[in-house]
C-alpha positions as CSV (number, residue, x, y, z in Angstrom):
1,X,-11.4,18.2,8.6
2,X,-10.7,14.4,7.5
3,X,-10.2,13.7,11.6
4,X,-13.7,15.4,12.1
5,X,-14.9,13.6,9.1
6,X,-13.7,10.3,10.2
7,X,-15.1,10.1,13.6
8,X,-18.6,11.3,12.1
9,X,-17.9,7.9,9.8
10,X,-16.8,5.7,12.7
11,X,-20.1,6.4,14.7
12,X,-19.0,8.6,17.4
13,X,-22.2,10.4,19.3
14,X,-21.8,13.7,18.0
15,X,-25.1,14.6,18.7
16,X,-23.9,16.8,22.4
17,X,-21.3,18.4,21.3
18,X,-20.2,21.4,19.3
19,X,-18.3,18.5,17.0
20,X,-21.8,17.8,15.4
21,X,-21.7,21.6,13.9
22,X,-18.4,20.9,12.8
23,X,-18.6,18.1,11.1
24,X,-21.7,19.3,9.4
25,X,-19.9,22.4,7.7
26,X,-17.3,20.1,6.6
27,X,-18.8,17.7,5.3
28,X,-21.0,20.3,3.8
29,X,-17.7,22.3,2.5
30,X,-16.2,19.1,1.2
31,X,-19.4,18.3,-1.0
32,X,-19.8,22.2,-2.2
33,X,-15.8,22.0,-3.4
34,X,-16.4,18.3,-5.1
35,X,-19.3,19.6,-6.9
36,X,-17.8,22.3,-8.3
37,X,-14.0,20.3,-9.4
38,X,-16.7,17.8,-10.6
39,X,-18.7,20.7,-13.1
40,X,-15.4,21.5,-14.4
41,X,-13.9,18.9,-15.7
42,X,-15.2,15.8,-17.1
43,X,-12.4,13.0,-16.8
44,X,-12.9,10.3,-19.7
45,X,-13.0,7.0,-19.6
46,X,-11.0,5.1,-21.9
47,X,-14.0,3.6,-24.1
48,X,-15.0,7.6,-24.4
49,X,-10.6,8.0,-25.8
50,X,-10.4,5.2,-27.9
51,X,-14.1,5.2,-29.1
52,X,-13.9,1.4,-29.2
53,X,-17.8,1.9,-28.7
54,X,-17.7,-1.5,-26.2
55,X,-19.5,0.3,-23.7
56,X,-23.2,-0.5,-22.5
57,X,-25.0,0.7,-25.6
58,X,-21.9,0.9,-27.7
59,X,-21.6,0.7,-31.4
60,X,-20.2,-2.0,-31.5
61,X,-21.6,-3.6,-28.7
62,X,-24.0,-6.1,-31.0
63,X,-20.4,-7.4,-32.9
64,X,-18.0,-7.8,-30.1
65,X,-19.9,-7.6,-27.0
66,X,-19.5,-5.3,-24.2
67,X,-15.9,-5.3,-23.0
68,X,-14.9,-6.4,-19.3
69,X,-13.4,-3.0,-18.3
70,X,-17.3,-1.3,-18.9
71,X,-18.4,-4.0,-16.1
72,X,-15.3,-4.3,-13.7
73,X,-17.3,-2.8,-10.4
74,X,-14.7,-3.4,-8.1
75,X,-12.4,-0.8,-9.8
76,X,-15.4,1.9,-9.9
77,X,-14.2,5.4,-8.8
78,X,-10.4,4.3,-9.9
79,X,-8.6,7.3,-11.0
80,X,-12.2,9.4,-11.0
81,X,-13.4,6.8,-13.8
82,X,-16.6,4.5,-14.2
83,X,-16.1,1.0,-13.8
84,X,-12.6,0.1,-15.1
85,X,-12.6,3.2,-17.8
86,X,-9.6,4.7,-16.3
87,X,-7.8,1.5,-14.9
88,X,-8.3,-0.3,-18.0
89,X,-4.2,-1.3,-18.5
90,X,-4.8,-4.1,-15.3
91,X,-7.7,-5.4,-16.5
92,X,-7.6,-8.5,-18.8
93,X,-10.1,-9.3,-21.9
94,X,-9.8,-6.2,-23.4
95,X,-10.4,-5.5,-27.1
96,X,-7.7,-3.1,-28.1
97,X,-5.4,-2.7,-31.0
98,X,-8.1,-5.0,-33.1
99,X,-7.6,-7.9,-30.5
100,X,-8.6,-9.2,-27.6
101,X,-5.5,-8.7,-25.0
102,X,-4.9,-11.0,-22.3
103,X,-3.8,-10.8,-18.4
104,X,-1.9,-7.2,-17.6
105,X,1.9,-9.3,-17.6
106,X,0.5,-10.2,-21.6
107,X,-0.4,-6.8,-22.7
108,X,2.0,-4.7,-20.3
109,X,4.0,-3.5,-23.7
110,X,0.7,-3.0,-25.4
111,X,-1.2,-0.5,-22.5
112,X,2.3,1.5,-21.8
113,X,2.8,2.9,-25.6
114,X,-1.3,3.7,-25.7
115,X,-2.3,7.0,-25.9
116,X,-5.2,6.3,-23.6
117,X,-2.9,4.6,-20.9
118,X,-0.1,8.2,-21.4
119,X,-3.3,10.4,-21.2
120,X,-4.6,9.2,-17.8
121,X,-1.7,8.7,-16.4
122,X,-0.5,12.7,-16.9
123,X,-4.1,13.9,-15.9
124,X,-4.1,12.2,-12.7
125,X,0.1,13.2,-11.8
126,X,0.6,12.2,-8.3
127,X,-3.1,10.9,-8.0
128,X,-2.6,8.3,-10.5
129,X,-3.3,5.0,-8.3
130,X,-0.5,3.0,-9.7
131,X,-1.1,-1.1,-11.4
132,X,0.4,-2.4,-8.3
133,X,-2.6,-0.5,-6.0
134,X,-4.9,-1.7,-8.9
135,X,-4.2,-5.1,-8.7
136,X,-3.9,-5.3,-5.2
137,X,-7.7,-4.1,-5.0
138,X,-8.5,-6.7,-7.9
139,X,-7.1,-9.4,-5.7
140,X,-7.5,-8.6,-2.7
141,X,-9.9,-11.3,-1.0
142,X,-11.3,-11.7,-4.1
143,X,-12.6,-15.3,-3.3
144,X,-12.2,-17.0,0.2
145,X,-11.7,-21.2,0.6
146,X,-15.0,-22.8,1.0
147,X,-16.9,-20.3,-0.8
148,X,-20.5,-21.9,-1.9
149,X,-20.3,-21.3,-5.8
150,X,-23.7,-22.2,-8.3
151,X,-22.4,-22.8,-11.5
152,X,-24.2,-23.1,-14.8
153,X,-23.2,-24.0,-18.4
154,X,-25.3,-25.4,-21.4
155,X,-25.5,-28.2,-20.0
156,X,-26.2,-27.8,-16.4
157,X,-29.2,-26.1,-15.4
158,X,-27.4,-25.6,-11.5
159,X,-24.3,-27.6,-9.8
160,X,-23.4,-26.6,-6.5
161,X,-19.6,-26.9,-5.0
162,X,-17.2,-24.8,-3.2
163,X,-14.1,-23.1,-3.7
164,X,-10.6,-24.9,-2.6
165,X,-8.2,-22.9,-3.9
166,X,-6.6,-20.6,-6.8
167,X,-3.9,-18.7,-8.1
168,X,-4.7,-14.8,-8.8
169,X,-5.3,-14.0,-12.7
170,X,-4.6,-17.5,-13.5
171,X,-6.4,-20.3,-12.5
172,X,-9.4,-21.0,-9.8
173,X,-9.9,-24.5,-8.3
174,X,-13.3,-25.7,-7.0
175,X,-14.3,-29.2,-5.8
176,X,-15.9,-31.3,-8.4
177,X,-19.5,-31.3,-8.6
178,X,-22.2,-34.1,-8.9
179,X,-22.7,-33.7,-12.7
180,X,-26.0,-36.4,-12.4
181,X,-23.9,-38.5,-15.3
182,X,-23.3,-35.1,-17.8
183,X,-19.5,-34.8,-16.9
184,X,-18.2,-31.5,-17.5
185,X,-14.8,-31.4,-20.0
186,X,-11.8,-28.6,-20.6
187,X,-13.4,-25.4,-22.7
188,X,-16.5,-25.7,-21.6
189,X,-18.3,-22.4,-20.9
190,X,-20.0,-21.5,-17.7
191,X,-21.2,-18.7,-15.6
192,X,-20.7,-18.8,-11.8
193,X,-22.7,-17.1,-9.0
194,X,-22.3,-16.7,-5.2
195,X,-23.4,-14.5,-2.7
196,X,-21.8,-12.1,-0.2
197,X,-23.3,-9.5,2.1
198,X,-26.9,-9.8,0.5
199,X,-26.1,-9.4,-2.5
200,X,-25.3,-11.6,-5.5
201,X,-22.4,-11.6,-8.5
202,X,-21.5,-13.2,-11.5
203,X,-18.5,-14.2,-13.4
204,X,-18.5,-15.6,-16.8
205,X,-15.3,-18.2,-17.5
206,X,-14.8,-21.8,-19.3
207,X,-13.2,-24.8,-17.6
208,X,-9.7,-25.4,-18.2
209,X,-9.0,-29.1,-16.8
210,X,-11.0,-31.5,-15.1
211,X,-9.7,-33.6,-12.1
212,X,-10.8,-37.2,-10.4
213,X,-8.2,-38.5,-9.0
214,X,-6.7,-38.3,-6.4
215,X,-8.4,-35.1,-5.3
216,X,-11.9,-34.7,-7.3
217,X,-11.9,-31.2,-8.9
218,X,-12.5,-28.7,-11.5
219,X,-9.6,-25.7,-12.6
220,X,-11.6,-22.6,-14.0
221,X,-10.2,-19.4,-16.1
222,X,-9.6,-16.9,-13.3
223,X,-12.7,-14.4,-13.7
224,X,-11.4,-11.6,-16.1
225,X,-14.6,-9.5,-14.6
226,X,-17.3,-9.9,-12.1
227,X,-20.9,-8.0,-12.0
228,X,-22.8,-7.7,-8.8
229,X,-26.6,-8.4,-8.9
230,X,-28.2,-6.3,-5.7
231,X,-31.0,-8.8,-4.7
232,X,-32.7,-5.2,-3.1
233,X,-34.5,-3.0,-4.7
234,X,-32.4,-0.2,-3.0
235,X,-29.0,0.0,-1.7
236,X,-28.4,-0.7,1.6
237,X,-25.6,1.0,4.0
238,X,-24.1,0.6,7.5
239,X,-24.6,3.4,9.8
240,X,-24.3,3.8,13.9
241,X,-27.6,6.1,14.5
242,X,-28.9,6.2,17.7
243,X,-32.8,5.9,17.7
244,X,-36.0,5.6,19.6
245,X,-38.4,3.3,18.7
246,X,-41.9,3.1,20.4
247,X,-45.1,1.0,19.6
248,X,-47.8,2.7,18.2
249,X,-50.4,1.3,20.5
250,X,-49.0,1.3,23.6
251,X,-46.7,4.8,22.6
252,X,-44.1,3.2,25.0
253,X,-40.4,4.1,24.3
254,X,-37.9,1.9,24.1
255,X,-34.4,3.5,24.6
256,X,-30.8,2.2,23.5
257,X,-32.0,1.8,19.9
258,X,-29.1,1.8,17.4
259,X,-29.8,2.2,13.4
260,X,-27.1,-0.4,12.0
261,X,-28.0,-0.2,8.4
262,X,-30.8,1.8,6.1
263,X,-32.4,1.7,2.8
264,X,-34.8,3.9,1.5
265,X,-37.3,0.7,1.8
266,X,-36.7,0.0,5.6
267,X,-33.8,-0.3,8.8
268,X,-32.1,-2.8,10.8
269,X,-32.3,-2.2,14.7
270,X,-30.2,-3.1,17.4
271,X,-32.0,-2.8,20.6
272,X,-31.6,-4.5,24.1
273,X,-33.4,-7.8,24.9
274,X,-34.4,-6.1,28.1
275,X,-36.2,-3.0,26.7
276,X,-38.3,-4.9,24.0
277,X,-40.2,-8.0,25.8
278,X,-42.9,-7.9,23.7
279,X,-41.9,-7.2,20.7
280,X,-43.3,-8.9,17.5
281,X,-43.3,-9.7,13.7
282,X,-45.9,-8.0,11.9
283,X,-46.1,-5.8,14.5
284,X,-46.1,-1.8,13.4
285,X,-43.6,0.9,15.5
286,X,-42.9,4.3,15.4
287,X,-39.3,5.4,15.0
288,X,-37.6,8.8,15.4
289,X,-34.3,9.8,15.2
290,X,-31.6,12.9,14.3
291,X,-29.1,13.0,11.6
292,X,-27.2,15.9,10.7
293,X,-29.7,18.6,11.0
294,X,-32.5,16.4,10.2
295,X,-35.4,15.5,12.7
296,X,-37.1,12.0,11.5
297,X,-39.9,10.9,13.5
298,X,-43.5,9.4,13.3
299,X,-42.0,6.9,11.0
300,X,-44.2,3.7,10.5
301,X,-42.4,0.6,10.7
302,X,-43.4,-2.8,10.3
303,X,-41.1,-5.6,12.2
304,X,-40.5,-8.3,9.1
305,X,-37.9,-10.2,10.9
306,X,-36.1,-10.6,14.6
307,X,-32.7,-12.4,15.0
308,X,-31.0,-12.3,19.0
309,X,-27.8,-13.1,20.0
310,X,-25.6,-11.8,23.3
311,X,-28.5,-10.0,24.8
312,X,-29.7,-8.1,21.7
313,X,-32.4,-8.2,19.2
314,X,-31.8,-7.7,15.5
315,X,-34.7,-6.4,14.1
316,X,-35.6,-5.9,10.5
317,X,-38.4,-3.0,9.8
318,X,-39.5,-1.8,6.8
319,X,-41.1,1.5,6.4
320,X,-44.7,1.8,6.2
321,X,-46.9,4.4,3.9
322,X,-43.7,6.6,4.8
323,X,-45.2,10.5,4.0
324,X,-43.4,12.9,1.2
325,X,-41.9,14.6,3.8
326,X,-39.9,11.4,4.9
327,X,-39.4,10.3,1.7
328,X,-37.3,13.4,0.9
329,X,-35.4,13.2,3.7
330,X,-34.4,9.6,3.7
331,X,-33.2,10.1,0.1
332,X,-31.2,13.1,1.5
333,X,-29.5,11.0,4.3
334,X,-28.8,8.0,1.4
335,X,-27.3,10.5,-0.7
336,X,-25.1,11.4,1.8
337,X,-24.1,7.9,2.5
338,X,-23.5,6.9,-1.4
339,X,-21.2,10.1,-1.3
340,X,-19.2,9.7,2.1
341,X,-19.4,6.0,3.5
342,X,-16.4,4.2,2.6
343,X,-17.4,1.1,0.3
344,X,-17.9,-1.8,1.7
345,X,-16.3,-4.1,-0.8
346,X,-18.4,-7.2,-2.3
347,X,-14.7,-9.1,-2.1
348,X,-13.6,-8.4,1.6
């Protein structure tokens, strides 16, 4: 099943063969069986053990603020928890034992002897992804050199520079910014944002040393926790879906169309430079195409954008007065994506 799976994932036309079936009754088999673990048995988070109440809409949320394992997305789905809730040893910033606890080396001693920490561990057995696995995945291209950063603070409205280096739970470096005559100094609080794949995160952290000479630079708090902003209103995700796209005037067909990511708001096509010649923004389309056992077609979509490069156009369509019909089953086919596409990491 996880071979059949896999190739389903990876984008292999299954569309000819009896694979297709196959795959379908897996995947179908493998949701039924989740669902039904999933009804049983309700794993808790650690916020929900220690009823610290530092979750989003905690009790004491107001007084301490909302604690960085409720917000630490890149561990989401770790040991079946939410967010951090059942990784919460390896995270750092934690309000436990009546104070706040530092990096996982500072608090090792601390997590091992909780009940939370013994708890998880025994539910999960042989499941349990271990702290090495955890931190790996914390750490993991986290940040990349020359990464645009905007950073903020009371001070500073927006300052613009670009990571140079760092040292993993410790320390970040970035080059020092054009401060227009407001220099920044060591403790000062700030927020940072950048972008990656479309969409944007956030990392609260204070400045720990300020450099001018010889290299000009700025030494941050390594980010105990970052959030990710979507700038979409929906989620978007990769696929390999072949399509065929024609234009509702002309009702020509243009074959070779490939579905390389979907949103319930619209698609991104790749289609040959040779098929499309006239092709233009603004301009409306149909699209049809097959997933699973699904038959979408008629679909109105307006080009908003075309990129081309090696041959190919890139073209960004959003879907137009889509009926209830189609509504339903593009919110069947994201479903299924939020449930079996691998993540695609903000940090890789």
């Amino acid at each position: 099943m996880v071979v059949v799976i896999f190739k389903f994932l990876s984008g292999e036309d299954l569309n000819r063969s009896p694979q297709r079936n196959i795959c379908y009754n897996a995947v179908m088999a493998y949701q039924a069986k989740n669902k039904e673990q999933g009804s049983k048995m309700h794993k808790l988070n650690c916020w929900e053990i220690k009823k610290c109440g530092r979750e989003p809409k905690g009790t004491k949320v107001g007084e301490l603020g909302i604690c960085p394992v409720a917000l630490e997305q890149r561990l989401d789905g770790v040991n079946d928890g939410k967010y951090a809730g059942r990784a919460c040893w390896t995270v750092a910033g934690s309000f436990c034992g009546g104070k706040i606890q530092g990096t996982f080396a500072s608090k090792r001693e601390t997590c091992i002897g909780c009940d939370c920490y013994n708890q998880i561990t025994q539910e999960e057995g042989l499941r349990l992804q271990t702290t090495r696995e955890i931190l790996e995945k914390l750490n993991y291209k986290i940040l990349s050199v020359g990464m645009p950063l905007i950073l903020r603070t009371q001070k500073h409205e927006e300052l613009r520079t670009n990571i140079i280096g760092w040292k993993a739970n410790d320390y970040l470096m970035a080059q020092l910014p054009d401060t227009k005559g407001k220099p920044l100094s060591a403790n000062e609080q700030c927020s940072i944002r950048y972008l990656k794949d479309g969409d944007a995160y956030l990392f609260e952290t204070k400045v720990v040393a300020v450099q001018n000479y010889p290299c000009p630079m700025l030494v941050f708090k390594y980010p105990a926790a970052v959030r990710k902003m979507p700038l979409r209103k929906h989620m978007r995700f990769r696929t390999s879906i072949p399509a065929n796209i024609c234009c509702s005037e002309k009702g020509t067909a243009y074959s070779d169309a490939l579905i390389v990511d979907l949103s319930m708001e619209g698609c991104r096509l790749k289609i040959k430079t040779s098929h499309v010649p006239d092709i233009e923004i603004n301009n409306v389309y149909k699209l049809k195409f097959t997933f699973l056992n699904s038959v979408l077609e008629d679909i109105d979509c307006v080009v908003r954008n075309i990129n081309t490069t090696d041959n190919l156009h890139f073209i960004g369509a959003e879907f137009s007065c889509p009926s209830p019909k189609t509504i339903k089953e593009l919110e069947t086919l994201v479903d299924f994506f939020q449930k079996y596409q691998f993540d695609i990491s903000p940090f890789y």
